[in-house]
DRENDO-1510 file (C-alpha; in Angstrom, 1 decimal, always signed):
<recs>
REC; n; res; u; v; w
REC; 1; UNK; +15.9; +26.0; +4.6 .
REC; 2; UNK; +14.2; +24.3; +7.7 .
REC; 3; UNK; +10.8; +23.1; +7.8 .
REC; 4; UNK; +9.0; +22.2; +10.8 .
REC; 5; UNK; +6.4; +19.6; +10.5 .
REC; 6; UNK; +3.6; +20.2; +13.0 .
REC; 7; UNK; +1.6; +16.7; +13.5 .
REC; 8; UNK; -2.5; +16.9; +14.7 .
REC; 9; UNK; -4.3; +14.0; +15.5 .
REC; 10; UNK; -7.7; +13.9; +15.1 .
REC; 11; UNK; -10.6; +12.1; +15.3 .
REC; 12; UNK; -13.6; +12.4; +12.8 .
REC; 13; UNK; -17.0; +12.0; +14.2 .
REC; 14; UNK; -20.2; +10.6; +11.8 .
REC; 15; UNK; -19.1; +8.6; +8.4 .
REC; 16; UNK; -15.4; +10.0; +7.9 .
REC; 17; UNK; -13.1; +7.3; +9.7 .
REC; 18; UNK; -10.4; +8.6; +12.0 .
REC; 19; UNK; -7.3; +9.8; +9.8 .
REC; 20; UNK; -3.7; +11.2; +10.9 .
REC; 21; UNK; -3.1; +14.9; +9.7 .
REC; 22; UNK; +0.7; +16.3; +9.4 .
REC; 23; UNK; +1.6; +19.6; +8.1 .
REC; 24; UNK; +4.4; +20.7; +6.3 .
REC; 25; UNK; +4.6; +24.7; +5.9 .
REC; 26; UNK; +5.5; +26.6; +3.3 .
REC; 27; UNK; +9.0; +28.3; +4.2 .
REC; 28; UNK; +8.4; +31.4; +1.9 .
REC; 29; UNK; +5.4; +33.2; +2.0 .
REC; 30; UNK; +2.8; +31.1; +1.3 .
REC; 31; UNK; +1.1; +31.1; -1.7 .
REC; 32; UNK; -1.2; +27.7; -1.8 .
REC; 33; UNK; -2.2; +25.1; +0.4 .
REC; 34; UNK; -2.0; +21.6; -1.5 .
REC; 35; UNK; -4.0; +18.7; +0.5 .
REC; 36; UNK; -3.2; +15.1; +0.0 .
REC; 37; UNK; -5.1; +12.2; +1.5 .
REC; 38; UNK; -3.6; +9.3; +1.2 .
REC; 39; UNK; -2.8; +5.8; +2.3 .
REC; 40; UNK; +0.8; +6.1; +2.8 .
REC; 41; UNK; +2.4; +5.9; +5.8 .
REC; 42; UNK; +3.9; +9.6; +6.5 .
REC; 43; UNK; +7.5; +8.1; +7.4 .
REC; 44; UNK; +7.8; +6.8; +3.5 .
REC; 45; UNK; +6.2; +10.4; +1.9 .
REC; 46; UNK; +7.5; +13.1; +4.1 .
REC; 47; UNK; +11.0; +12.8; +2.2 .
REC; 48; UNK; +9.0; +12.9; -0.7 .
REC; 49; UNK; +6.9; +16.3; +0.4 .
REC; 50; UNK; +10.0; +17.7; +1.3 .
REC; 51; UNK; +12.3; +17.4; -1.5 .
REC; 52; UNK; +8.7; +18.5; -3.3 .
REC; 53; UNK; +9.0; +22.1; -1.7 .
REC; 54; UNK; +12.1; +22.9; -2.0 .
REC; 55; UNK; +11.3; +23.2; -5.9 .
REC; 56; UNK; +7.9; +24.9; -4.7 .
REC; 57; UNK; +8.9; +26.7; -1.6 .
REC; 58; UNK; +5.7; +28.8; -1.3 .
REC; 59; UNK; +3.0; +25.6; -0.9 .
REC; 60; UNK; +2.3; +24.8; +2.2 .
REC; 61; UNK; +1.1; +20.9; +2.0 .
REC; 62; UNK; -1.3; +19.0; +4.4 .
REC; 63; UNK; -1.0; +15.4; +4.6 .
REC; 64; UNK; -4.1; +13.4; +5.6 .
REC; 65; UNK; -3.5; +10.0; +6.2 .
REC; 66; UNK; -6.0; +6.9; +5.9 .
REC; 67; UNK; -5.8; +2.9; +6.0 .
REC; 68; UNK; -7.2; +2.1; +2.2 .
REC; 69; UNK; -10.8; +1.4; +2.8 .
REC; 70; UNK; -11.4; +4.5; +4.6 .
REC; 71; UNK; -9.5; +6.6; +2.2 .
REC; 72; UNK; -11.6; +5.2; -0.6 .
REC; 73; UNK; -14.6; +5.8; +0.7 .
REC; 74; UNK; -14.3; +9.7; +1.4 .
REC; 75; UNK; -12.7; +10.4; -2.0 .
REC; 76; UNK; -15.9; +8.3; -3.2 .
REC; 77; UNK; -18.2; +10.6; -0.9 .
REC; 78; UNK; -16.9; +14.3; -2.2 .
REC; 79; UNK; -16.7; +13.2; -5.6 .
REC; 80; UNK; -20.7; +12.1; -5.2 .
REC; 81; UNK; -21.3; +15.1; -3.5 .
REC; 82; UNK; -19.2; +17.8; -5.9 .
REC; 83; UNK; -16.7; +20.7; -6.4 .
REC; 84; UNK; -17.3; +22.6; -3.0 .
REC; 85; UNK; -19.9; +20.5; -1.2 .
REC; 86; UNK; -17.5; +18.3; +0.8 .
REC; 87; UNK; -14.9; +19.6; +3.6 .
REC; 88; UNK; -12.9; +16.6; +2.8 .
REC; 89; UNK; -11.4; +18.0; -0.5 .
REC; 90; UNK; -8.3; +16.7; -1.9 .
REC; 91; UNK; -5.9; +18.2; -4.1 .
REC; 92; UNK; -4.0; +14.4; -4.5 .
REC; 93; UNK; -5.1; +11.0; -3.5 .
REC; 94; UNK; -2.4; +8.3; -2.9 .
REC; 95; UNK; -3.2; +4.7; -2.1 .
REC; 96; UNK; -1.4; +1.0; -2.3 .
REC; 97; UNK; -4.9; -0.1; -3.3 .
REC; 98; UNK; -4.7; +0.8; -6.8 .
REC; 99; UNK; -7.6; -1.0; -7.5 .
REC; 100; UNK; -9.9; +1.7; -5.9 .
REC; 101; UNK; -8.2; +4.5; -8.0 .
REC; 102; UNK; -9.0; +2.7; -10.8 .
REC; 103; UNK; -12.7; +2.7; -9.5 .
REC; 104; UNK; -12.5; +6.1; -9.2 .
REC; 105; UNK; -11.2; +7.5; -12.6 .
REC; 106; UNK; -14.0; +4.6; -14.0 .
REC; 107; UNK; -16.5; +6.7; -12.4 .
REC; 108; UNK; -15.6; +10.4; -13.4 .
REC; 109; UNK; -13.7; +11.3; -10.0 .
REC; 110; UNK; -10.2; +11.9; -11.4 .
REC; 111; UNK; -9.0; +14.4; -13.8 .
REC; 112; UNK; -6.9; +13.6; -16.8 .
REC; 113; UNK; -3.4; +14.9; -17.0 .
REC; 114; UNK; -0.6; +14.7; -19.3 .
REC; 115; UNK; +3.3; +16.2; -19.3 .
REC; 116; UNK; +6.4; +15.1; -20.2 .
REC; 117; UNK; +6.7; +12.7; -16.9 .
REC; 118; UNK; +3.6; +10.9; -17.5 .
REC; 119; UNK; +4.6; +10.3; -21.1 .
REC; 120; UNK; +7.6; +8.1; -20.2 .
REC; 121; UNK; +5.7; +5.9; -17.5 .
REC; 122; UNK; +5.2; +1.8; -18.7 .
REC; 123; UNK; +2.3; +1.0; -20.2 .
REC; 124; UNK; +1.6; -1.0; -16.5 .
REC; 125; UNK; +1.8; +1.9; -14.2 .
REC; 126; UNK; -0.9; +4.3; -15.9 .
REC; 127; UNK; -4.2; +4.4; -17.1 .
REC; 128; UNK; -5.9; +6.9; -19.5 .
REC; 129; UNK; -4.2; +9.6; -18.2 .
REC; 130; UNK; -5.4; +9.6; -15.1 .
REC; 131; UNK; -4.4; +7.0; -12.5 .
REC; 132; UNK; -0.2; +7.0; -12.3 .
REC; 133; UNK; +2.0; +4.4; -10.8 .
REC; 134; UNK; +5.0; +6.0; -8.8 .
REC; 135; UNK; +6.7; +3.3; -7.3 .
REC; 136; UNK; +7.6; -0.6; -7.2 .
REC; 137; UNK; +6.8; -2.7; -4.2 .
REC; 138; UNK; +7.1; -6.0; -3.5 .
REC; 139; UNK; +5.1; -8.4; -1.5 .
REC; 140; UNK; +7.6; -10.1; +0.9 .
REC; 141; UNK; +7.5; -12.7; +3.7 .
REC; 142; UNK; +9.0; -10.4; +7.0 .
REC; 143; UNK; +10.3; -12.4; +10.0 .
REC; 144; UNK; +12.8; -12.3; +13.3 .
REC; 145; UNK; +15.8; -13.6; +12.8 .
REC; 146; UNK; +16.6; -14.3; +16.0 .
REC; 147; UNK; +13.0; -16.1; +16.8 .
REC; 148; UNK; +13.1; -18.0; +13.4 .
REC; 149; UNK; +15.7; -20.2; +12.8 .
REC; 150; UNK; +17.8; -20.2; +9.6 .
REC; 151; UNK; +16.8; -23.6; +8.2 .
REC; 152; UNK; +13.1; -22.4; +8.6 .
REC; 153; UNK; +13.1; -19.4; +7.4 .
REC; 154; UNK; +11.0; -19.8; +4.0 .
REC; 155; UNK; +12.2; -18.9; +0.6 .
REC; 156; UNK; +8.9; -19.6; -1.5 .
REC; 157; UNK; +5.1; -20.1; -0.7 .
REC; 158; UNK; +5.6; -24.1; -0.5 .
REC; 159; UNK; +8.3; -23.7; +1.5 .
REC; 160; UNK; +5.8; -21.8; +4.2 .
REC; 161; UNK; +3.1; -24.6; +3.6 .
REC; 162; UNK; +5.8; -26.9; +4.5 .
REC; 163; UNK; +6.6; -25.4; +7.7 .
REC; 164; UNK; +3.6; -25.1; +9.2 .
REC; 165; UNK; +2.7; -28.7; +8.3 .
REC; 166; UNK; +6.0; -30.0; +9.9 .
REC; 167; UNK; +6.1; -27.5; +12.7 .
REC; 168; UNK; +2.3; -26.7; +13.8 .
REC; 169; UNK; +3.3; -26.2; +17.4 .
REC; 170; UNK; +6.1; -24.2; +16.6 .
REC; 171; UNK; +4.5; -21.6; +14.9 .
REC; 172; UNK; +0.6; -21.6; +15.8 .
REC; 173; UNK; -0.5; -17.9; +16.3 .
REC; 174; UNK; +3.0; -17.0; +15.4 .
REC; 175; UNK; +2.1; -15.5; +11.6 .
REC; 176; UNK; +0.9; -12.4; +10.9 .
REC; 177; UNK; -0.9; -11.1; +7.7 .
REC; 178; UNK; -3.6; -8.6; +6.8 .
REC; 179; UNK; -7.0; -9.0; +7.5 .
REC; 180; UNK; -8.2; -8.7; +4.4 .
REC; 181; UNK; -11.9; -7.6; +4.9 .
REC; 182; UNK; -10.6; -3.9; +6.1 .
REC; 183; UNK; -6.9; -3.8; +4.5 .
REC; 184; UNK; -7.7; -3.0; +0.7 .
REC; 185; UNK; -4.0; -3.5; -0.3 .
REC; 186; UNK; -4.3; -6.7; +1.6 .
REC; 187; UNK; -7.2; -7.7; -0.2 .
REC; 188; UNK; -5.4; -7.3; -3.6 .
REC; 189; UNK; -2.6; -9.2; -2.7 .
REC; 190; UNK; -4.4; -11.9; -2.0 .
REC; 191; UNK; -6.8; -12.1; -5.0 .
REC; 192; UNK; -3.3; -12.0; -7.1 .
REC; 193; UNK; -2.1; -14.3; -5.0 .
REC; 194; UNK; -5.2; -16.5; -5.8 .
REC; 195; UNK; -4.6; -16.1; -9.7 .
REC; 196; UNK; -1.3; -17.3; -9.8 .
REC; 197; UNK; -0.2; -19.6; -7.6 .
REC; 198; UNK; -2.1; -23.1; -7.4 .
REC; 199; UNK; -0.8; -23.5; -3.8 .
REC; 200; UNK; -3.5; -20.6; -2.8 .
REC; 201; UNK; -5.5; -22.9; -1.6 .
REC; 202; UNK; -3.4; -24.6; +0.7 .
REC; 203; UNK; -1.4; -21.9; +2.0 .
REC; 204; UNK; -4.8; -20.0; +3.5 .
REC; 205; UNK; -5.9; -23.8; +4.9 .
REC; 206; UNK; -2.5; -23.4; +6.5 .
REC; 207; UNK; -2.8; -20.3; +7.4 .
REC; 208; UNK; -6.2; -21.6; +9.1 .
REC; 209; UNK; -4.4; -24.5; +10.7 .
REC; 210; UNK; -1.7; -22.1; +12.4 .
REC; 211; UNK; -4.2; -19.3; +13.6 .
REC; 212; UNK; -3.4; -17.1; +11.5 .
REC; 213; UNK; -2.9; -13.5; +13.2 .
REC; 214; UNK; -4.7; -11.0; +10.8 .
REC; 215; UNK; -4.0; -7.0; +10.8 .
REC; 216; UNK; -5.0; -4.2; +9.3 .
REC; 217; UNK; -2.5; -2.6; +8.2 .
REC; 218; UNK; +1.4; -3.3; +7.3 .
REC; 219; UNK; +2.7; -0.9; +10.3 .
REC; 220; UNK; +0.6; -2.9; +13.2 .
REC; 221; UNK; +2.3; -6.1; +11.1 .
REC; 222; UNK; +5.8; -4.7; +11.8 .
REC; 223; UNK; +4.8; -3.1; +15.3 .
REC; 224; UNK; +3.6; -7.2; +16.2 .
REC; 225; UNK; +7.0; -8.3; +14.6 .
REC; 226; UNK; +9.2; -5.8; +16.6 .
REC; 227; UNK; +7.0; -7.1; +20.1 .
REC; 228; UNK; +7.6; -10.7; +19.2 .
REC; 229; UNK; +3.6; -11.2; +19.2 .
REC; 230; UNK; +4.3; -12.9; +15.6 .
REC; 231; UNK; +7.8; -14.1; +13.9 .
REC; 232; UNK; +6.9; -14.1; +10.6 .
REC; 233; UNK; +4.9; -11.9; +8.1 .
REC; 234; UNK; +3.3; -13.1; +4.9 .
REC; 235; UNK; +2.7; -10.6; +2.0 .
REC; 236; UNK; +3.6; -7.2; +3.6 .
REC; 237; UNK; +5.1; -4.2; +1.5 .
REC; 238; UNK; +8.7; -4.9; +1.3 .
REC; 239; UNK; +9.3; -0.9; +1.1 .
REC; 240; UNK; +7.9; -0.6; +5.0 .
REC; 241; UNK; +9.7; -3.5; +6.1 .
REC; 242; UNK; +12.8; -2.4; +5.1 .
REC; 243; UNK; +11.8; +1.1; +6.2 .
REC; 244; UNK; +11.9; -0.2; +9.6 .
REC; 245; UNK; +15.1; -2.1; +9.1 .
REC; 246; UNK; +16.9; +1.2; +8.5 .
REC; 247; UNK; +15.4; +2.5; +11.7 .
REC; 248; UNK; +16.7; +0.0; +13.5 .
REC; 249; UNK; +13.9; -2.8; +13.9 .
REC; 250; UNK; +15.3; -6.0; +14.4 .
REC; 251; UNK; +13.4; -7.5; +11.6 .
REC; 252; UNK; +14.7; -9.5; +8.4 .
REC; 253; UNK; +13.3; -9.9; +4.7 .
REC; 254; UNK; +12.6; -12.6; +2.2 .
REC; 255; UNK; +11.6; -11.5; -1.8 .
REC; 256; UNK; +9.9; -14.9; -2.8 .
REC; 257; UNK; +11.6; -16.7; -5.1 .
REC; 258; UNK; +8.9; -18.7; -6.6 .
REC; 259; UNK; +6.8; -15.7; -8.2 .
REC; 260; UNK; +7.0; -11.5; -6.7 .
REC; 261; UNK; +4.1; -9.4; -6.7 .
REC; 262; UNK; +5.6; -6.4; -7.1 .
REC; 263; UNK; +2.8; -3.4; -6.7 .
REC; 264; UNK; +3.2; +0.0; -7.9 .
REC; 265; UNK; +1.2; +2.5; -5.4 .
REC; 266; UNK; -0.7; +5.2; -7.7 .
REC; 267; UNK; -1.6; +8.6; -7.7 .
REC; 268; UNK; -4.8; +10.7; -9.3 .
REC; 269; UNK; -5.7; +14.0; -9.1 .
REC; 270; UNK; -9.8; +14.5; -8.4 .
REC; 271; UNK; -12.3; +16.4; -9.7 .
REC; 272; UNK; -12.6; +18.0; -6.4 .
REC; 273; UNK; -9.2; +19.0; -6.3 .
REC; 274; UNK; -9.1; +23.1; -5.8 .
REC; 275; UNK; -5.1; +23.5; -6.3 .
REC; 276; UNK; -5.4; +22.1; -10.0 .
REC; 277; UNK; -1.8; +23.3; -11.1 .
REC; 278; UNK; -0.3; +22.2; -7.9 .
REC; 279; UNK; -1.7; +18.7; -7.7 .
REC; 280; UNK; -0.3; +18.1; -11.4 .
REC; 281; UNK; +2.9; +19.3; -10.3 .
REC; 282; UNK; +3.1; +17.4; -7.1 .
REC; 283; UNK; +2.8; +14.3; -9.5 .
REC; 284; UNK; +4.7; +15.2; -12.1 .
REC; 285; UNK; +7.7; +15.2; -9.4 .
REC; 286; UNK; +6.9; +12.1; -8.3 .
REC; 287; UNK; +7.3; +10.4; -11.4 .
REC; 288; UNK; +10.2; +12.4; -12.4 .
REC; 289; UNK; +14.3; +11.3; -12.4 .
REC; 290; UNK; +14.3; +13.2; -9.0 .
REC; 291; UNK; +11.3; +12.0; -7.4 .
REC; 292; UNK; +12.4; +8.7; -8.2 .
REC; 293; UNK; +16.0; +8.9; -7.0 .
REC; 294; UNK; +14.4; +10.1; -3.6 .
REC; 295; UNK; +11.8; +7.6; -3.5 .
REC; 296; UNK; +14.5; +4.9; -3.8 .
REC; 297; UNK; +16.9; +6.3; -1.7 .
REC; 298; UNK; +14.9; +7.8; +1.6 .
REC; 299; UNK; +11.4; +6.4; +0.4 .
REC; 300; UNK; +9.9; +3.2; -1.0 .
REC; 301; UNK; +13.5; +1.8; -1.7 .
REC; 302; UNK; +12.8; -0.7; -4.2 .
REC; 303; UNK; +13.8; -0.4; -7.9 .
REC; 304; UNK; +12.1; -2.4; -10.6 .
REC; 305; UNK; +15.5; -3.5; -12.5 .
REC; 306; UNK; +18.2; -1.9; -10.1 .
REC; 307; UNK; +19.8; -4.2; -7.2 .
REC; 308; UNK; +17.9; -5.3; -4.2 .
REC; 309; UNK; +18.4; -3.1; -1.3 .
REC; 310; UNK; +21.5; -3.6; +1.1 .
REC; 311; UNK; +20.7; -7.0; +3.2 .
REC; 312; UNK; +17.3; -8.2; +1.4 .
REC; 313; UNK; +17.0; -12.0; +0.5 .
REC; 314; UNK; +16.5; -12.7; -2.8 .
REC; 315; UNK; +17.4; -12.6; -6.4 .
REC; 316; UNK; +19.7; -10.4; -7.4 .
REC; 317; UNK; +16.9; -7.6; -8.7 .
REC; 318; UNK; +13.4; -7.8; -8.8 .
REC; 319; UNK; +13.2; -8.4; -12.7 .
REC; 320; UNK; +16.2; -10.8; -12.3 .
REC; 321; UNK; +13.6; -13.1; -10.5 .
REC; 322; UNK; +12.1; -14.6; -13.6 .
REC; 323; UNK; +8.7; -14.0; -11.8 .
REC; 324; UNK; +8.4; -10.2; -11.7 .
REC; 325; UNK; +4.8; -9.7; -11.6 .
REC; 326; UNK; +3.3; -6.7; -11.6 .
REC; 327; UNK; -0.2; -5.5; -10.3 .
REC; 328; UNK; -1.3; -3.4; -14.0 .
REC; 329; UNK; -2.6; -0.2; -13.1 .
REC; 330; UNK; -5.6; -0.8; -15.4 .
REC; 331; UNK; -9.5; -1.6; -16.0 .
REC; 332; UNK; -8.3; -5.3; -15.3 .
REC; 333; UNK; -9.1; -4.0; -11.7 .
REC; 334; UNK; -12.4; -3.5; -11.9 .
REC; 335; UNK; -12.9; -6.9; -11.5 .
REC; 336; UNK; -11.6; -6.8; -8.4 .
REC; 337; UNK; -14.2; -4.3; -7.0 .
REC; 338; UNK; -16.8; -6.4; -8.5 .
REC; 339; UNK; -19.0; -6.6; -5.3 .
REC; 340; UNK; -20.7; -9.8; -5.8 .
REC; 341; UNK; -17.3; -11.4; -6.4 .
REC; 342; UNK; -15.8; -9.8; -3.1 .
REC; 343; UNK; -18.4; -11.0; -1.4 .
REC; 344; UNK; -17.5; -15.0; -2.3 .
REC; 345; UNK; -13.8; -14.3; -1.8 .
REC; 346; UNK; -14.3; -12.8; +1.1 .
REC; 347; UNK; -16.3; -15.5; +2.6 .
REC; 348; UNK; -13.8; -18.4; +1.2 .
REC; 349; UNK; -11.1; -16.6; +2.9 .
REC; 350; UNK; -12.9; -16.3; +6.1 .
REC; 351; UNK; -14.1; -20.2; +5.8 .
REC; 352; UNK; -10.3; -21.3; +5.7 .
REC; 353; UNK; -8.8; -19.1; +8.1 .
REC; 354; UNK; -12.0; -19.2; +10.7 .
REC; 355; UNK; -12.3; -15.8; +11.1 .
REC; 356; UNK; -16.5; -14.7; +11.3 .
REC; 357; UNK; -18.0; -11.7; +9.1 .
REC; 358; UNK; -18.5; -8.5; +10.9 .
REC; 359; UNK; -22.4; -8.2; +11.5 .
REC; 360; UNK; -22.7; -5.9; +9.1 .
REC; 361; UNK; -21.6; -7.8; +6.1 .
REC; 362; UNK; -23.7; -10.7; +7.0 .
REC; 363; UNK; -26.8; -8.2; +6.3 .
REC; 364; UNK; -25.5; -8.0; +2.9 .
REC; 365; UNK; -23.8; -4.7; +3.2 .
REC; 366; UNK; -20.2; -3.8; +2.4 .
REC; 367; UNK; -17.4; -4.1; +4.5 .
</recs>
C-alpha cells in the first residue's frame, strides 16, 4: 500500500522553539493518531514509521521534529503542566540526548512499560522500565576525501591533535563540531569524551588553536562538509554520516580506533501520552527483530557486534575495537544534568575554544 507523507513547516511563536512536522496517514481508515516528538532526523525514522504501519495500518502518525534542547524542554513543560493542559502532547519522545530522558523518567514524566521486547534489551540500553535504548551509534571523525589527504586523515584523537599542531595553516577554520551549549547530544559526547581520554584537554586547546567551527546540529555538520566550508568533522553520529554517504554525499568516515563512543538513542513514553496502547507498541517494534533489521538496514545502520557498514574505516565491528564504549542508559546521567556542573564545563569549554556565553547564561540562567 502507498503512503503519502505530507511535510508542514512551522514556526512556533512564545516559548516552544520552531520544530519540523511530517505526517504519515493512515492507509485504512483511521482509527488513532500517534504523535512523536523527537530528535531524530526524519530521513533516519520515516523507514522506521513506515514499516511501523504496515503492521498497524489504521494509525495515522505525526512526526514532530526538534534539535535536543528544544525537545527537552517542551516534554519538560507538558509534563509540569499535566494530562490535557499542554497542546504539545506526545504519544512518544525520541532523543540522541539520552541524558534528558533520563531526567525525565527521574522526575515522574514517563510511564513504565514492560513486554516481551523490553525484556531482552542489555542491561545498558534501559532503565526501570521506562527509558529504552533502540539503536547503536558511534561517535566518528567525518571528512572529504578529496580535500583531506590520505596521510592526514586521522585514525585516533592524538592523531587529530597531531595534525593540527603540524598543519595549523592547513586546517584553521577547516573543523567542524557541535556547539555544545545548544546541541544536547553534543554536549554528552563531550563530557564522555572528558572522562575517558586524557588527551581532552588538548584536543579542545587544539580545537581553540584551529578555530574551531561549532554547529548545532549533526545535519548543518554534514551540509558544511558537503559545501567544503569544513573538511573534517569531529564526534558526529556515524549513523547520519553514513546516511548521507548512501545518498550520495561525497563524504568519508573514520570509527576511532583509540576508544568508540558508541550511543544508543532512547525512547519513553510520557505521562501525557493520550494513545497509551499505541505508544507501547510503536516501541515495542522498535526494539523488536524487525525494527532492528530495518533500523540497520534503511535506518541508523550500525550494529553493536555485526560488521561495520560497506566502506567505513575501522575495526572490523564496533565490539571488535577493544574500546566499545557505550553511553549507559541509566541514573549515571543525572550527573550530567547536574546544573552547577554544566555550568563549569560549559565555561571550560568555551575558555579553550574562545567562543563567549550567550547573554543569557552569563545572568546565571540556563542555556
Amino acid at each position: 500500500m502507498i503512503r503519502l507523507a505530507l511535510a508542514l513547516v512551522i514556526g512556533l511563536s512564545g516559548p516552544a522553539a520552531a520544530e519540523e512536522m511530517t505526517r504519515f496517514p493512515a492507509s485504512e481508515h483511521e482509527r488513532t493518531t500517534l504523535t512523536i516528538r523527537s530528535a531524530a532526523d526524519l530521513d533516519a525514522m520515516a523507514p522506521l514509521i513506515r514499516d511501523y504501519q504496515l503492521l498497524y495500518p489504521d494509525v495515522t502518525v505525526v512526526y514532530h521534529e526538534y534539535i535536543t534542547a528544544d525537545l527537552f524542554g517542551e516534554v519538560a513543560a507538558a509534563c509540569a503542566a499535566g494530562r490535557g493542559a499542554s497542546d504539545y502532547a506526545a504519544d512518544v519522545v525520541i532523543s540522541s540526548s539520552v541524558d534528558h530522558l533520563i531526567k525525565l523518567a527521574n522526575d515522574g514524566c514517563a510511564r513504565s512499560h514492560r513486554s516481551i521486547e523490553t525484556g531482552r534489551q542489555p542491561d545498558w540500553a534501559a532503565w526501570r522500565d521506562e527509558v529504552f535504548g533502540f539503536t547503536t551509534e558511534p561517535a566518528v571523525i567525518a571528512y572529504r576525501p578529496d580535500l583531506v589527504p590520505r596521510e592526514d586523515l586521522p585514525h585516533s584523537r592524538v592523531e587529530l591533535v597531531d595534525l593540527l599542531r603540524r598543519k595549523p595553516d592547513a586546517y584553521a577554520g577547516r573543523i567542524g563540531s557541535y556547539d555544545i551549549t545548544l546541541s544536547g547530544i553534543g554536549y554528552l559526547f563531550a563530557v564522555y569524551d572528558a572522562r575517558a581520554a586524557a588527551t581532552y584537554g588538548r584536543l579542545v586547546e587544539a580545537f581553540g588553536r584551529a578555530n574551531l567551527q561549532v554547529r548545532c546540529c549533526t545535519g548543518d555538520l554534514i551540509a558544511d562538509l558537503q559545501a567544503g566550508r569544513i573538511v573534517i568533522g569531529y564526534n558526529l553520529l556515524g549513523s547520519y554520516v553514513y546516511g548521507a554517504i548512501r545518498r550520495g554525499a561525497r563524504l568519508g568516515l573514520v570509527v576511532p580506533r583509540d576508544y568508540t563512543l558508541v550511543l544508543s538513542r532512547a525512547v519513553l513514553v510520557p505521562v501525557t501520552a493520550r494513545a497509551v496502547g499505541d505508544a507501547f507498541a510503536f516501541v515495542d517494534y522498535l526494539l523488536s527483530e524487525r525494527g532492528q533489521r530495518i533500523s540497520h538496514e534503511q535506518a541508523f545502520f550500525f550494529h553493536r557486534t555485526g560488521p561495520l557498514p560497506e566502506g567505513v574505516d575501522g575495526p572490523p565491528s564496533l565490539a571488535a575495537a577493544g574500546a566499545f564504549r557505550p553511553i549507559t542508559v541509566g541514573p549515571v546521567l543525572l550527573a550530567v544534568q547536574d546544573r552547577a556542573k554544566r555550568a563549569r564545563f560549559l565555561a571550560e569549554w568555551r575558555q579553550s575554544i574562545g567562543a563567549e556565553a550567550p547573554r543569557g547564561e552569563r545572568r546565571g540562567e540556563e542555556p
